[in-house]
N, C-alpha and C positions, 0 to 999 in steps of 0.2 A: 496389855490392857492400857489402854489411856483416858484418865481422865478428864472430863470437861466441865467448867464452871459457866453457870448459864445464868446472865442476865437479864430479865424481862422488865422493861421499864413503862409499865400498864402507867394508865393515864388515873388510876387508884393507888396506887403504889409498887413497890420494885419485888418482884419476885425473883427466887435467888435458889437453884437448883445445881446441886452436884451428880453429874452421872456418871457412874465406869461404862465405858464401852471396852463392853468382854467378846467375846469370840462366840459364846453362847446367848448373848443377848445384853440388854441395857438391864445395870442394875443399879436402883436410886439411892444416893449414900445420903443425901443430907437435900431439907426443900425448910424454907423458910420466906417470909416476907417483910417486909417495913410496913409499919405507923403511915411515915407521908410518901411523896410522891415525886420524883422528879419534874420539875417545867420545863419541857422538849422546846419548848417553844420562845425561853428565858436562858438556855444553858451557857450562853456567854457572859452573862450577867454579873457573875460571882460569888451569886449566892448556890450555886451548885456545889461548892465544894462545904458546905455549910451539911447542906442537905445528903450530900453524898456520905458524912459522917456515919449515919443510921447504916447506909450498906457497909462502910467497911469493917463496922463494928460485930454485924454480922455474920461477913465472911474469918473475920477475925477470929471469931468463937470456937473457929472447926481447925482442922488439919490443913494446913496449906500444902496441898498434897495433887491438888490440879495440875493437869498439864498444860492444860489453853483455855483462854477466855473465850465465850460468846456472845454477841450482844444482840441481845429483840426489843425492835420497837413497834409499837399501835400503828395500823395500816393507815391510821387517819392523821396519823403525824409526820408520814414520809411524801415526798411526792411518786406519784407514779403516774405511766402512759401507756397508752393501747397503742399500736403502730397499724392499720390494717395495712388487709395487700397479700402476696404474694408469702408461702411459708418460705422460711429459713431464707431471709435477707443476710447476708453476707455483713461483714463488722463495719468496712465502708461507709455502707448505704445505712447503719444504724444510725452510724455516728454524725450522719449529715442531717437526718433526720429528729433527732433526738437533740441537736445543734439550736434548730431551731424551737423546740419548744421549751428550750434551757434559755433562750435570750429571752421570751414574753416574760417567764419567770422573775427571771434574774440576771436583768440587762447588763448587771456590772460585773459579771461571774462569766468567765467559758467552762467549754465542757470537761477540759482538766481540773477542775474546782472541784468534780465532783467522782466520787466509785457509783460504777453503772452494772447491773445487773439484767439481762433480756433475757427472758422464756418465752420461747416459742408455743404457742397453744394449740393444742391441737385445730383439724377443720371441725366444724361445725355443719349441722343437719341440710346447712346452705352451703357446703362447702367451700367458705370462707374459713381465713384461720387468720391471726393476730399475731405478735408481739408484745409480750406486757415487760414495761422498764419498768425497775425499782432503782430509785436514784437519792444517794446519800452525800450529803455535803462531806467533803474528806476533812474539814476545818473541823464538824462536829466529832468524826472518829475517832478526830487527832486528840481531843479533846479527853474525850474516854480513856484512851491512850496514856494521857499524864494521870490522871487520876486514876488509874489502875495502875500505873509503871512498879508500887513498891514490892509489885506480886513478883517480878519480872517472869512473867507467862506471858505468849504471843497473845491479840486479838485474832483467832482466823476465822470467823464470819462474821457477816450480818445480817440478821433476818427480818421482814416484817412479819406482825403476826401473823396474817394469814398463810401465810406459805409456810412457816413452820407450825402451824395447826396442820395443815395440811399434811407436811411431813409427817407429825404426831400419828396422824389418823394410816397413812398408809402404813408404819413401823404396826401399829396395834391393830388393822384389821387385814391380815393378809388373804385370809378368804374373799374380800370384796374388792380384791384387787383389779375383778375383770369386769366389773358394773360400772353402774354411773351412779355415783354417789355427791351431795353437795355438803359441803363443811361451813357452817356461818357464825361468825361472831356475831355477837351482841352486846353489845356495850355504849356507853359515853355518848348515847344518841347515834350511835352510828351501826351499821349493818353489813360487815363484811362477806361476800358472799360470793364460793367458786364452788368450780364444777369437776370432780375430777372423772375421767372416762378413761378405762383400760389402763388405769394406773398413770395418766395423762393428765396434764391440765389445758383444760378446752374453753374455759370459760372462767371471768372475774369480773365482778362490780363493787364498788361500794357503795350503801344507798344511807338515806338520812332517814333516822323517824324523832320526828316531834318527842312521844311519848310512849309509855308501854301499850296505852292503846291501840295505837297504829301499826304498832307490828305486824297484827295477824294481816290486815288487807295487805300492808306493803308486801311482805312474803308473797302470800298467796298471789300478786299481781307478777313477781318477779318469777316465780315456779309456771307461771302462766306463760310467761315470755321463754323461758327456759327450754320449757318440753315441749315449745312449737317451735324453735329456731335453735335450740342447741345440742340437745339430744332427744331421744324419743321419751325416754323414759330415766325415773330416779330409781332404777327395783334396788340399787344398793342401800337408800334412806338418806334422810337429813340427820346431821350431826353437828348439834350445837354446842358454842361455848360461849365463854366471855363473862365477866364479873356483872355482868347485869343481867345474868341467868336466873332468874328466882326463880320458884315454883310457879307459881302465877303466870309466869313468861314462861316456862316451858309447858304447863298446859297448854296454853294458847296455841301456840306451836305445833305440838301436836297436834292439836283437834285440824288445823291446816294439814301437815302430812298426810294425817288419816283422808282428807278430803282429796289426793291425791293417791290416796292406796297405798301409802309408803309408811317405813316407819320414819318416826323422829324421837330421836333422846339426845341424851347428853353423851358427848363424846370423851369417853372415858382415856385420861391420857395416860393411866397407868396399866390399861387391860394386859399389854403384856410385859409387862416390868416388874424384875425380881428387886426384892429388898432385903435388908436384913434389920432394916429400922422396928422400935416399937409396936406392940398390938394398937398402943395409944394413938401413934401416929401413921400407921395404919389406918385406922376408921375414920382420921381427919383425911388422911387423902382419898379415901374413898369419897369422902361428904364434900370436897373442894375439887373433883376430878375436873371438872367444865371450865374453873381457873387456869391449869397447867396445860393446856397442849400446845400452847407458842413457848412455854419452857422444855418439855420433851422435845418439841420437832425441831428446836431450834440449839439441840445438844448434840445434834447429830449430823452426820453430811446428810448432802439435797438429793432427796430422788429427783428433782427435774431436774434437767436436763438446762445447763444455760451460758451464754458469753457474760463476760467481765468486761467493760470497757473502762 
C-alpha cells in the first residue's frame, strides 16, 4: 500500500489530501484546507514561503507517514496547447512544434526550461484528432521541491486540474466508462471543459465567463459546438465541480443539461472511496464533494495515456 499526499493549489486556497492506495481501492485518511491562497503567478517573490507556513503546519498536524508528494494546479494557471494534425505525432515532431510556441511565450527560455506533458485525443465526429501539451516551468517544480525537501518524500507528478478531475471521475464512475461524458470546472471566472469518450479524452477547452450569469448560455453554446463536431451525444451527463459551484450555479446548469436530455450534477469525488474518518467529517465531504476531484484524480496515476518531454 502506498501512500500519497496531494497538493491542490486552487486559486481560493490549498487543498491538502492524504490517500492509501490499497489494492482494494483508494482509502481517504486525512483532507483538509488553508485560510489563504498561494500566488501561482508571484511564487518567486519570497513571500511564498510566508504563505507556504499555513500548509506545512497542516501537514504537520498528521502522521508523516506519506510516501510521495503530488502537486495540482488550476488549469487557468498553466500553459497549455492543442497541436492539430495527424494522431500520435512521434516525440520529434512535438518537440519542434511545441518549440515554437514556447519562444512567442518566452523568448528567453528554450524548451528544456520546462516538463512537457502531451495527450493524444482521441478523433473527433470530423475525424480530426489533436494533441493537448501541459507545460510546466521546471524552475517553478524546483521550487516546490525545496519547500517540501524537509518531508524528504519524492515529488512524482504533476497535474492540472482538469485532467485530474478527469481522473477523479473515471476512478468513481466506472459504469460510464464507455459513454461520452463531460467533466467542467467552474471556478475564478473561468470554465474548464473536456470531453471524455470510451474512457478517452477527445476533446478540451477553457472558456471565460464574466459572471454567474453567463454560465448557462456559454455552456449551452459550447454543448452546442460539442455534439455537432465532437461526439454525438453526452448519454453519460455533465459532471461539475470547482469552488464556484453554488446551488444557484448548479441549478443553472442543470436546467442546461436537462435541455440537452442529459444529466448534470456535481461530480462526486468521494463515490467510491473508503474512509475510516469521522461521521463528522463524513457529512463535510459529502457537502464539499464538487471541491475535491482535482485532489482525488490527481492522488493517483493517469488513466490517459501520454509522452513526457
Amino acid at each position: 500500500m502506498k501512500k500519497v499526499l496531494t497538493l491542490f493549489f486552487n486559486i481560493d486556497r490549498t487543498y491538502i489530501i492524504k490517500i492509501t492506495n490499497d489494492p482494494k481501492g483508494l482509502i481517504l485518511d486525512y483532507f483538509n484546507s488553508t485560510d489563504s491562497f498561494i500566488d501561482l503567478d508571484a511564487i518567486h517573490s519570497g513571500e511564498i514561503e510566508i504563505n507556504f507556513g499555513e500548509i506545512e503546519n497542516i501537514v504537520d498536524s498528521q502522521p508523516i507517514d506519506f510516501d510521495s508528494i503530488n502537486l495540482v494546479f488550476p488549469a487557468e494557471a498553466i500553459m497549455t496547447t492543442q497541436i492539430p494534425g495527424k494522431s500520435k505525432l512521434d516525440k520529434d515532431e512535438l518537440v519542434k512544434i511545441i518549440s515554437v510556441e514556447l519562444i512567442k511565450a518566452y523568448p528567453k527560455l528554450n524548451i528544456t526550461d520546462f516538463e512537457i506533458e502531451v495527450f493524444q485525443l482521441a478523433n473527433n465526429l470530423k475525424g480530426e484528432s489533436k494533441q493537448l501539451s501541459v507545460i510546466f516551468q521546471k524552475s517553478d517544480i524546483e521550487l516546490f521541491e525545496q519547500l517540501l525537501f524537509k518531508y524528504n518524500k519524492p515529488i512524482t507528478k504533476q497535474y492540472i486540474s482538469i485532467i485530474a478531475a478527469a481522473n477523479a471521475f473515471l476512478y468513481n464512475y466506472p459504469e460510464l466508462h464507455e459513454k461520452n461524458n463531460a467533466i467542467i470546472g467552474i471556478q475564478n471566472n473561468f470554465m474548464d471543459f473536456c470531453v471524455i469518450s470510451n474512457g478517452n479524452l477527445i476533446y478540451y477547452n477553457l472558456l471565460n465567463y464574466l459572471d454567474d450569469a453567463s454560465i448557462p448560455d456559454i455552456l449551452e453554446k459550447e454543448l452546442n459546438k460539442v455534439t455537432s463536431d465532437i461526439v454525438p451525444n453526452l448519454s453519460g451527463g455533465l459532471y461539475f465541480y470547482g469552488s464556484d459551484l453554488t446551488k444557484s450555479v448548479l441549478l443553472s446548469v442543470w436546467e442546461i443539461a436537462m435541455l440537452f436530455g442529459v444529466e448534470g450534477k456535481r461530480l462526486n469525488a468521494f463515490r467510491m472511496v473508503r474512509t475510516n474518518l469521522s461521521k463528522r467529517e463524513r457529512e463535510y465531504a459529502a457537502r464539499t464533494m464538487q471541491i475535491y476531484p482535482a485532489c482525488i484524480g490527481g492522488a493517483i496515476p493517469n488513466y490517459f495515456s501520454s509522452i513526457v518531454i
